[in-house]
C-alpha positions in Angstrom: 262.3 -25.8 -70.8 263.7 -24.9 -67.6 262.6 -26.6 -64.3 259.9 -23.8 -62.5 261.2 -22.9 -58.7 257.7 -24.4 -58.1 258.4 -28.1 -59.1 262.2 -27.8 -58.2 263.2 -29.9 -55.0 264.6 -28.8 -52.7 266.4 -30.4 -49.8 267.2 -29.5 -45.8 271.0 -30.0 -44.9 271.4 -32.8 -42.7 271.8 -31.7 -39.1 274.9 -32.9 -37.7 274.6 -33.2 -34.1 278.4 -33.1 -32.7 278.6 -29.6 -35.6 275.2 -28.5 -33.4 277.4 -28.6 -30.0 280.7 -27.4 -32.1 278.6 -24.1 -33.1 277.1 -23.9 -29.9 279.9 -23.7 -27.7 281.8 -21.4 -30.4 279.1 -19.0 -30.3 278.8 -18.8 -26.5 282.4 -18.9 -25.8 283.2 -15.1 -25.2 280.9 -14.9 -22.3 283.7 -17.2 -20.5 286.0 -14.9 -19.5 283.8 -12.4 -18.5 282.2 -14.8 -16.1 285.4 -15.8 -14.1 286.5 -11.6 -14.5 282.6 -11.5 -12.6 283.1 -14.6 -10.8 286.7 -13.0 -8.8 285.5 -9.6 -9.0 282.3 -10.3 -7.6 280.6 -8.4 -10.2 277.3 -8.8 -12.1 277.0 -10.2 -16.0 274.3 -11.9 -17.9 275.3 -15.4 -18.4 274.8 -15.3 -22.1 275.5 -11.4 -24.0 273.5 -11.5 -26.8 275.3 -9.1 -28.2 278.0 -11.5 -29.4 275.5 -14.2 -31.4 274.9 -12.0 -34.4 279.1 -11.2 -35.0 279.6 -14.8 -34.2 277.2 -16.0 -36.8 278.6 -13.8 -39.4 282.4 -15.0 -38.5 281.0 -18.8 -38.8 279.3 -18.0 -42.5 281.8 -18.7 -45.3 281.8 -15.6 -47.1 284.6 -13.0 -47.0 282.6 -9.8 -46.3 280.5 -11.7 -43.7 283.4 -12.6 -41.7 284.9 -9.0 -41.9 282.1 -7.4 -40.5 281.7 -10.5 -37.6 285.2 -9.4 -36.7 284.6 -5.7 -37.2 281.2 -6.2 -34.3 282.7 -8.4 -32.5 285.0 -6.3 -31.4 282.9 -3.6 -31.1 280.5 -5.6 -28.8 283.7 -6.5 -25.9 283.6 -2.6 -25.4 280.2 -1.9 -23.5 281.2 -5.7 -21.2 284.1 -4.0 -20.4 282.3 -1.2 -19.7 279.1 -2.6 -17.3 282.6 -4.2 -15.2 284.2 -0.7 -14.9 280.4 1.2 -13.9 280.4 -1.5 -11.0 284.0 -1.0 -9.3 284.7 2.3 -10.9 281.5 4.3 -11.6 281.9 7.3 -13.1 279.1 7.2 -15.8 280.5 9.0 -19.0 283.7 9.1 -21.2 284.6 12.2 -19.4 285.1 10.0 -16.1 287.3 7.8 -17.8 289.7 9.8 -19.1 289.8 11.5 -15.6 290.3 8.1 -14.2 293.2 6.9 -17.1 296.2 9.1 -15.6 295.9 7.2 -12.4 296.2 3.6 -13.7 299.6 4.4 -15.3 300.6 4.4 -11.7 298.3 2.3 -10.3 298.9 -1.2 -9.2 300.6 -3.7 -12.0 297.5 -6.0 -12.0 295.3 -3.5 -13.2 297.6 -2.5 -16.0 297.3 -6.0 -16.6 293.6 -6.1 -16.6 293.3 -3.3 -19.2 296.2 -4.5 -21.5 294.9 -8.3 -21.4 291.1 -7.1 -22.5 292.5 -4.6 -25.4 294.3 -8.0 -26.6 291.3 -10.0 -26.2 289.4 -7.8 -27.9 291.2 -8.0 -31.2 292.3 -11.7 -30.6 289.2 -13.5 -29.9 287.5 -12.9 -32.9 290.2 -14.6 -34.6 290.7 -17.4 -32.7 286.7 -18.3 -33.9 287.5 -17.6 -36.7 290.0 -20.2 -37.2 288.2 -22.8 -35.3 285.0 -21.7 -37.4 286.6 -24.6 -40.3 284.9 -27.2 -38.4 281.4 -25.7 -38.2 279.5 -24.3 -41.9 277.2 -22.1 -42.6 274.0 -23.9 -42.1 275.1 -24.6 -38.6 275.9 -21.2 -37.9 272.5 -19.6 -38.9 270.6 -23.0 -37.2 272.3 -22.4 -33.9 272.4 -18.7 -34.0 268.8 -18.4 -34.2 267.9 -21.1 -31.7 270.0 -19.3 -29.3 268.4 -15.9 -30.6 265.1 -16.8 -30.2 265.5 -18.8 -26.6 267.5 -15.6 -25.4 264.6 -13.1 -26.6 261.6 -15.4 -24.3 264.0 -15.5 -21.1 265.2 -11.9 -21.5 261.6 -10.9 -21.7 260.8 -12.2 -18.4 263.8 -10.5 -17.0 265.1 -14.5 -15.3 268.0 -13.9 -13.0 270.6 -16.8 -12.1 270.7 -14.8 -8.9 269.7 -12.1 -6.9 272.1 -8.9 -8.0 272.7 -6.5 -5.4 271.8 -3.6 -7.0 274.0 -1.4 -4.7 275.9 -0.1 -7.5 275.5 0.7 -11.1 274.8 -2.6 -13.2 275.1 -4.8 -10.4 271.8 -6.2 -10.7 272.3 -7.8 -13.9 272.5 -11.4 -13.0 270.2 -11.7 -15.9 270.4 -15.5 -17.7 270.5 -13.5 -21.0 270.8 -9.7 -21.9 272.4 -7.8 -24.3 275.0 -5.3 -22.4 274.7 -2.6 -24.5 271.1 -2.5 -23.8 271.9 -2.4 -20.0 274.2 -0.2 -20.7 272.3 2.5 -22.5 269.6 2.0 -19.6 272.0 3.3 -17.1 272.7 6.3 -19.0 268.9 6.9 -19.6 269.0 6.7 -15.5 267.4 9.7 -13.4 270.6 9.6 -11.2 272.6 9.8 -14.1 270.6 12.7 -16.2 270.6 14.6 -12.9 274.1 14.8 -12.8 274.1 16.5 -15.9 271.8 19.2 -15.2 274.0 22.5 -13.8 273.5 23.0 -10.0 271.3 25.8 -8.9 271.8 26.7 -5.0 269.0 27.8 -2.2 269.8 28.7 1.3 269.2 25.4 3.5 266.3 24.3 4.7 268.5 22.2 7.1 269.9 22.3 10.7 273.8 21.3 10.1 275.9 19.7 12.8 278.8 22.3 11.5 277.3 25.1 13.3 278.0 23.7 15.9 281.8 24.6 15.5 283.8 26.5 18.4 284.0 30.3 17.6 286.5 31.3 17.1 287.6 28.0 15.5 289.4 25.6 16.4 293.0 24.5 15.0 292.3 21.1 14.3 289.2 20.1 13.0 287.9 16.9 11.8 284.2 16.4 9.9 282.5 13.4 9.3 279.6 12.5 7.2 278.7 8.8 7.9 276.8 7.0 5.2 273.3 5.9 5.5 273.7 6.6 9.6 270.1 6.9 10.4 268.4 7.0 14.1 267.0 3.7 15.2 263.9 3.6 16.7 265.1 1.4 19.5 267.3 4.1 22.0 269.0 0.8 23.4 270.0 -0.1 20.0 271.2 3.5 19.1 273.2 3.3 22.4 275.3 0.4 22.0 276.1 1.6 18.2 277.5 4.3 20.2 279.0 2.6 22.7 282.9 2.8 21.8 282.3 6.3 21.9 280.2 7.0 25.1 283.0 4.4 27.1 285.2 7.4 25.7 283.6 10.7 27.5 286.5 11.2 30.1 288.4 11.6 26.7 286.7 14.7 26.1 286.2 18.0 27.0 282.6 18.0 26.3 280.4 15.6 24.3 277.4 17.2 22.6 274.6 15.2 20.9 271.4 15.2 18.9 269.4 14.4 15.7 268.4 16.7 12.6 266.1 16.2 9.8 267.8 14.8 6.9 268.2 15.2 2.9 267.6 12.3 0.5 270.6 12.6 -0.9 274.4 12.2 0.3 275.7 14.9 -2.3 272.8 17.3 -0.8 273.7 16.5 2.7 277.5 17.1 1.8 276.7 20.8 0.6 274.4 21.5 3.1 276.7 21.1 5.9 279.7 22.2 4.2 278.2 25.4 2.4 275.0 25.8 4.4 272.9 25.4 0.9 270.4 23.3 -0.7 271.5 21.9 -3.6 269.0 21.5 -7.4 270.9 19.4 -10.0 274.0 17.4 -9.2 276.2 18.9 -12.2 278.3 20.4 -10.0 281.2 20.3 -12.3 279.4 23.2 -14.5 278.4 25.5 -12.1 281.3 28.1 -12.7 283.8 28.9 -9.6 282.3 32.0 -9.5 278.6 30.9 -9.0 279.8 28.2 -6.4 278.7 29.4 -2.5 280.8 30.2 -0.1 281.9 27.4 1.7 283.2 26.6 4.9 286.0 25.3 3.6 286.8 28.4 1.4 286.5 30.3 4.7 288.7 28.2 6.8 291.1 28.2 3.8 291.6 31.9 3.5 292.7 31.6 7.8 295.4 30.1 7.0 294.0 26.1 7.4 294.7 23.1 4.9 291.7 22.2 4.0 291.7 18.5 3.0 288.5 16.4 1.8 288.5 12.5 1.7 286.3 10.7 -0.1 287.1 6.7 -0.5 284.8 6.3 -4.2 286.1 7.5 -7.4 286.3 10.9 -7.3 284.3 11.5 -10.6 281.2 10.4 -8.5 278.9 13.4 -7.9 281.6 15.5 -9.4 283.7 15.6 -6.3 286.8 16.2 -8.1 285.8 19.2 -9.4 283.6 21.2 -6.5 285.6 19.6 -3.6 288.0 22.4 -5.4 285.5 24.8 -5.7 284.5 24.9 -2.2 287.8 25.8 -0.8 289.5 22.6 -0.6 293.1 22.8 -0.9 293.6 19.3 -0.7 291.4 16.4 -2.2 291.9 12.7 -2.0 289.8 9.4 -3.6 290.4 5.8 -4.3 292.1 6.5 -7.1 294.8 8.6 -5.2 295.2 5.1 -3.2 294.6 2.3 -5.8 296.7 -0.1 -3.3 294.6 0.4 -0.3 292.3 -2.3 0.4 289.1 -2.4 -1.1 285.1 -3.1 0.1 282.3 -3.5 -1.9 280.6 0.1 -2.0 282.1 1.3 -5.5 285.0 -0.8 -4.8 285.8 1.8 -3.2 288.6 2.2 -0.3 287.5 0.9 3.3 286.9 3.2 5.9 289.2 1.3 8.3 292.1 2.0 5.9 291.5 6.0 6.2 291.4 6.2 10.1 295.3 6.1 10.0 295.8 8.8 7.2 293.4 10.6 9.5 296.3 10.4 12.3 299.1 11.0 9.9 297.3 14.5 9.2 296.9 15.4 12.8 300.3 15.3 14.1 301.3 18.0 12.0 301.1 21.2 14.1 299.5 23.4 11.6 296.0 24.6 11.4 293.7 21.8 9.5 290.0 21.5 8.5 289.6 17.7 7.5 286.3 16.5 5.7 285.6 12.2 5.3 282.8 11.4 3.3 282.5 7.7 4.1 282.0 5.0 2.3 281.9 1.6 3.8 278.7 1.3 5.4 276.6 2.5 2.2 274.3 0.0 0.5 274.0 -3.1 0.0 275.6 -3.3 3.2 277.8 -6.1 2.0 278.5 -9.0 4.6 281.8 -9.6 3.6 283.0 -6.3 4.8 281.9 -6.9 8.1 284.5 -8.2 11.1 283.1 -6.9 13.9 280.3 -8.9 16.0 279.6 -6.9 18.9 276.0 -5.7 18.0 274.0 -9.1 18.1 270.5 -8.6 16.2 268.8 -11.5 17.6 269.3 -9.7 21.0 267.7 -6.4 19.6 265.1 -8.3 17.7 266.2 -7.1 14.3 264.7 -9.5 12.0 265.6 -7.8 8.9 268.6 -8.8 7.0 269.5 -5.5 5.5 269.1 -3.7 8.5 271.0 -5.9 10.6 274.0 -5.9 8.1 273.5 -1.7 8.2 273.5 -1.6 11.9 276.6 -3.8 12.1 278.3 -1.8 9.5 277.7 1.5 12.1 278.6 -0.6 15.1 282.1 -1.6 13.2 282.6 2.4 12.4 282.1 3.5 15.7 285.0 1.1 17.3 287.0 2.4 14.6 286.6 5.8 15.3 287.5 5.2 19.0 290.6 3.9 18.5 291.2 6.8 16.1 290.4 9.7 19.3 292.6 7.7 21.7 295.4 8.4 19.4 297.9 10.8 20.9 298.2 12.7 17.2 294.6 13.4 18.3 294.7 15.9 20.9 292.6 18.8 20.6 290.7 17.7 17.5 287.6 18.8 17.6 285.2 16.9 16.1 281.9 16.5 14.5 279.9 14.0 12.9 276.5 13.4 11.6 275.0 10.9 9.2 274.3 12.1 5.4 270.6 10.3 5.0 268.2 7.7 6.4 269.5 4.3 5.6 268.2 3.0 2.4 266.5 -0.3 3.0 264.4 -2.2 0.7 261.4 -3.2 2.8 259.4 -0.4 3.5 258.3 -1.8 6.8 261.9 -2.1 8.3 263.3 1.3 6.8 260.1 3.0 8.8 260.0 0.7 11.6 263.8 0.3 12.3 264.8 3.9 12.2 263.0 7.1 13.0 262.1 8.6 9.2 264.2 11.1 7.6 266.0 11.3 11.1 270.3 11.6 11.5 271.7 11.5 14.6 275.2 14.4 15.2 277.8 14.2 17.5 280.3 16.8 18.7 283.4 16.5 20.9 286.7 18.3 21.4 289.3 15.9 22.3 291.5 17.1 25.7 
């Protein structure tokens, strides 16, 4: 009579504690190179991507069809990590964005050929380098360890632990999560308002706003340069305001005239862009579907049909708020991003191009004598405000009583521009530029307190000079 599975014996493998740390380190082992890529691009990633654990498992088990599928999703999984990188220095949100962005790699610098080429190949490698050192763990080992690490990761992603503060100025990089799966970050960044607004069409109503760019000379001027300065706001201390100015001010025997003021402001720096530049409140941030024939008329487009180049600079990727597409659309002849300079030097906003680094293609457009209407979106000074883009002491925020970190760091970031931006008009290319300037929004800052007590609300402040 056979034995009943009732009265059978059973026994529970041995653990083996040196096969424990063997499986261990096997099974966490693909987050390593993505934490030195985060560690030297000073990017965000969970230390531990649960996404790998169940593939891993599979490639450990001794069965043919398991480890066909662990290679199979293991593979798979190195796709959306290489994907939460890319949304940080290159956001552009959809497949659509990359494939805009591909062309420009080819001739983009040889590291970042690199880059991609060394992932593809780690992609398909990795999984079999486990799997060759998977002879030296078993199956039992593999399931123990898998779900320890399973269930530790599911109690310390559910109380959302960081290993540090992320800061969260650009897609993703607020994941300094001890564990998370990436594909679940991933899929909540495309579940994002920001991002689902940029794929609603844009609908158009006259503006609400005052723009700095009616301010123009009629008739116009030959040379014209307009800049929207990110997250420029009005601070509430007109001492502090002063000396953010202060290169410029130093400047007024420079000019002709120098006009000055402050306007109610939009939320948005897309909104603030096409209300000065078309004189239009904007609905929906698809841009890239409204049809060319729906599009407003523009000052650009009006300026273009004169006779003027009409360039636009913008140092982010130019799939961000669908520039590369309307820029076109509003009369823009011209249009240049960071992908257009992928060897300029780069600061932390988007990874995107440093202001400092466009001042001189702003010279080298100006000394040709040929009507021009020039448009910089910059970029530098948006949040988080990073410290390490910032060389320039000269505004002291102890001295202005400025207790707020991020406000400090903002404020700096607007002193630093300004200096720039005086060298720039004492540049002989410069004469007879007219120019204006305003900021796009109200800084962004954390603390409520701060971003209503530093700065006036919803407030920008303009400026408007002709260069003699």
């Amino acid at each position: 009579m056979p034995e009943s599975i009732w009265n059978k014996k059973y026994s529970f493998p041995s653990i083996e504690i040196h096969k424990l740390i063997y499986t261990v380190t096997l099974l966490l082992l693909p987050n390593l190179i993505f934490l030195i890529i985060g560690n030297v691009t000073d990017t965000a990633r969970p230390l531990v991507n649960i996404d790998y654990i169940v593939p891993i498992m599979l490639l450990l088990l001794n069965n043919r069809m398991c480890k066909v599928l662990g290679y199979l999703f293991l593979s798979i999984a190195v796709v959306p990590d290489v994907v939460m990188f890319v949304f940080q220095m290159f956001p552009f949100m959809d497949i659509e964005g990359a494939l805009y962005l591909a062309p420009f790699l080819i001739d983009g610098p040889q590291h970042y050929l690199v880059f991609v080429l060394s992932i593809f190949l780690y992609a398909l490698l990795m999984p079999l380098m486990i799997n060759f050192y998977a002879k030296r763990s078993d199956s039992f080992h593999a399931l123990l360890s898998g779900a320890v690490i399973l269930i530790i990761s599911f109690f310390i992603s559910d109380h959302d632990l960081r290993y540090k503060v992320g800061s969260g100025g650009t897609f993703g990089a607020y994941n300094n999560y001890v564990t998370a799966s990436q594909t679940k970050l991933f899929l909540s960044i495309s579940d994002m308002d920001f991002v689902k607004i940029n794929q609603v069409e844009s609908t158009f109503l006259s503006t609400e706003y005052e723009r700095a760019l009616s301010a123009l000379e009629q008739p116009f001027n030959k040379k014209i340069l307009f800049i929207l300065v990110e997250s420029l706001g009005v601070s509430s201390k007109i001492e502090l305001q002063t000396k953010v100015f202060e290169p410029i001010f130093n400047q007024q025997d420079l000019f002709e005239y120098l006009e000055m003021g402050k306007y109610a402001a939009p939320d948005a720096t897309i909104q603030a862009e096409i209300k000065e530049l078309c004189a239009q409140d904007v609905k929906g941030y698809g841009l890239r579907l409204v049809a060319d024939a729906n599009f407003p008329t523009c000052l650009p487009k009006v300026l273009a049909n004169k006779g003027y180049q009409t360039t636009a600079f913008h140092g982010a990727n130019g799939k961000l708020y669908d520039r590369y597409s309307w820029y076109k659309k509003a009369g823009f002849t011209e249009y240049l991003f960071a992908e257009n300079f992928l060897n300029a030097k780069r600061c932390k906003p988007f990874n995107g191009v440093c202001d400092d680094e466009v001042f001189p293609i702003i010279k080298d457009y100006f000394k040709k004598d040929k009507p021009l209407f020039f448009h910089w979106m910059t970029l530098t000074s948006h949040t988080p405000y990073a410290k390490k883009d910032i060389y320039s002491q000269r505004l002291d925020c102890k001295y202005y009583e400025i207790d707020n970190d991020e406000a400090c760091r903002n404020l700096m970031l607007q002193a630093q521009f300004f200096e720039g931006l005086a060298r720039l008009n004492a540049q002989p290319e410069m004469k007879g530029v007219e120019v204006v300037l305003i900021g796009d929004h109200q800084p962004p800052i954390i603390n409520g307190n701060t971003r209503f007590g530093e700065y006036e609300y919803k407030k920008v402040p303009w400026m408007h000079y002709v260069i003699k």
